[in-house]
N, C-alpha and C positions, 0 to 999 in steps of 0.2 A: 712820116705820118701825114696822110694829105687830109685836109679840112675839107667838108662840104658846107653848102649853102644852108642844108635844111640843119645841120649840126650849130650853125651860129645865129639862125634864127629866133627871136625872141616871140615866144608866144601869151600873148594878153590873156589873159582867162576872167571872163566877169563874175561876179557873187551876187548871189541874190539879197535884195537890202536882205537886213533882222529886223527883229523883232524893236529892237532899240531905236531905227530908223524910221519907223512907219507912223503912217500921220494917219488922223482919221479925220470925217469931217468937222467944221468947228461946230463947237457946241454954245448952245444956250446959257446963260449964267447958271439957271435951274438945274440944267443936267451937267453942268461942268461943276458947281455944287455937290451934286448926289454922287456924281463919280469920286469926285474929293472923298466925300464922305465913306464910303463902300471901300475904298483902299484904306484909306486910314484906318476906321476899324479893322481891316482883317490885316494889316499889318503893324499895327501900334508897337510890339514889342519892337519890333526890327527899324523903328522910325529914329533919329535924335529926340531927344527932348525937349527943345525949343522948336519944332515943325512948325506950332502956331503961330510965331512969327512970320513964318512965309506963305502965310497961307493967298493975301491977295497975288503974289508970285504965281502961286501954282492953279490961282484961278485962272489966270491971264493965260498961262500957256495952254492951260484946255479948252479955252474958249478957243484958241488962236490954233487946235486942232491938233494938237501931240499928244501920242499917247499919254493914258496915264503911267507905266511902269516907270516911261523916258522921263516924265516931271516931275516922280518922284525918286527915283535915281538919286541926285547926289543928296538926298537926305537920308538916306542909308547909312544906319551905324555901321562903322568898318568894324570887320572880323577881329574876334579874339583869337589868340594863339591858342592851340592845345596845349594843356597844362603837362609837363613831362610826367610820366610813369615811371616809379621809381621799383627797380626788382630785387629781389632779396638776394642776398651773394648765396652759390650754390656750393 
């Protein structure tokens, strides 16, 4: 079996950043405020319960121009398990 060149070549492939990487410009206290605010309600249920503790945190990173989704990211309750389905014997 003979080996070729283009057969051991390693080829680099780049990925386009995500969504999770992307910076916007920094923002105002005001508007890194309202954006706080605007995610937090519409995501309340799916937030920990202690968020308000962190909230000057999550100021700071909006000011300092990351998204919002990325700084609120690890305040995210982790997933439940689906509860098993139980079937009747046939």
């Amino acid at each position: 079996m003979r080996s070729t060149a283009a057969a051991n070549k390693v080829i680099a492939i780049k990925s386009k950043p995500t969504a999770a990487h992307k910076e916007i410009e920094p923002l105002t206290e005001a508007q890194a405020a309202q954006a706080m605010w605007v995610y937090y309600r519409d995501n309340k249920a799916q937030l920990i319960s202690d968020i308000k503790d962190y909230r000057a945190h999550i100021l700071e990173k909006l000011i300092a121009g990351i998204a919002v989704e990325q700084v609120f990211a690890p305040f995210v309750k982790p997933l439940e398990p689906a509860k098993p389905v139980r079937r009747r014997a046939a």
